[in-house]
N, C-alpha and C positions, 0 to 999 in steps of 0.2 A: 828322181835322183836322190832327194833326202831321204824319202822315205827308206832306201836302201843305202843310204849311208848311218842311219839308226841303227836297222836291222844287223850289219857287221859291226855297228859299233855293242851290241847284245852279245853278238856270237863271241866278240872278242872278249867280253865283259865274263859269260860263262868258259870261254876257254881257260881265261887268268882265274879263275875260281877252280876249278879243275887242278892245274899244275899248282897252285897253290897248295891244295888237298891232299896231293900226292907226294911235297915236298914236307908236309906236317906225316902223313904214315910213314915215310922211310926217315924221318927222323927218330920216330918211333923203336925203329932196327926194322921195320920188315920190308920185304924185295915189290916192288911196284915196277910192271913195266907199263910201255905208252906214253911216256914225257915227251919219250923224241916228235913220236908223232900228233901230239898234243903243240907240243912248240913248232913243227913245221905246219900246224895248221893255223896256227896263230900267226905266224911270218907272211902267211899268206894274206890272209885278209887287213894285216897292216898296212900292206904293200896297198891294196884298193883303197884303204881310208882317205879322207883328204890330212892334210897336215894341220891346221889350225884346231879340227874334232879332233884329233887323236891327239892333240896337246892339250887341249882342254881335258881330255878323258884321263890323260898320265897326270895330270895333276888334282884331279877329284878323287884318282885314286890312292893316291899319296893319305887321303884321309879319310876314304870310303872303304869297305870292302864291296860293296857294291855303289857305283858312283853312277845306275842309271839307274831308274826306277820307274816302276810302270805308274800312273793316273789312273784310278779307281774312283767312283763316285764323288770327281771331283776332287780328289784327294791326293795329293803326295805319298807314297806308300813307304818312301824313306824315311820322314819326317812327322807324316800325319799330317801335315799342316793344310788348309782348306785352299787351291788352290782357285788366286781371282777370275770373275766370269771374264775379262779379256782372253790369259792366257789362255784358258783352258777355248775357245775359239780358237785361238789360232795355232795352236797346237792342234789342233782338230784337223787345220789343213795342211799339214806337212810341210809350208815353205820352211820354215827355220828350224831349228833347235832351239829347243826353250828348258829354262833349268828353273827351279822352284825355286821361290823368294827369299824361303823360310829356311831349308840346308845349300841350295847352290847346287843339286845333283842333275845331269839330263835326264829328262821327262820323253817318255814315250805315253802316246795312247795304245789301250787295246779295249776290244769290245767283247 
């Protein structure tokens, strides 16, 4: 179940980087279509989120542009910062969400 509440919480994380991208070129002046269906697919997987991730994720955002980040050889890829041999166990097993020490972002693994 976490594990797939991560995974939307990525998808959501790349949609809002998208619509973001697209409201920076038509500010520009040129025509961009695909918002609408960029924001109704974003509505969609809010609706699956649980409520306390996706509050936590709107307020990382406030100061991220990307407020997940992947775990790389034990590393924080936000920050850099060398992530402890606890966490990075039990991030390993999917029960929780776990956010680095060093910036506060959600941590994903990938291998």
């Amino acid at each position: 179940m976490l594990n797939k509440q991560l995974d939307l919480l990525v998808a959501l994380q790349d949609l809002d980087i998208m619509i973001k991208d697209i409201e920076d070129v038509k500010a520009l002046g040129f025509d961009v279509d695909g918002r609408q269906k960029l924001q109704g697919a974003r509505d969609e997987i809010v609706k699956k989120l649980n409520k306390p991730l996706l509050s936590r994720y709107n307020l990382l955002k406030k100061r991220y542009k990307r407020p997940i980040v992947p775990v790389k050889d034990d590393v924080c890829l936000g920050c850099f910062m060398r992530i402890p041999t606890s966490l990075f166990t039990r991030g390993r097993s999917d029960k929780e969400v776990l956010t680095c020490e060093g910036c506060g972002r959600i941590l994903y693994w990938y291998d």
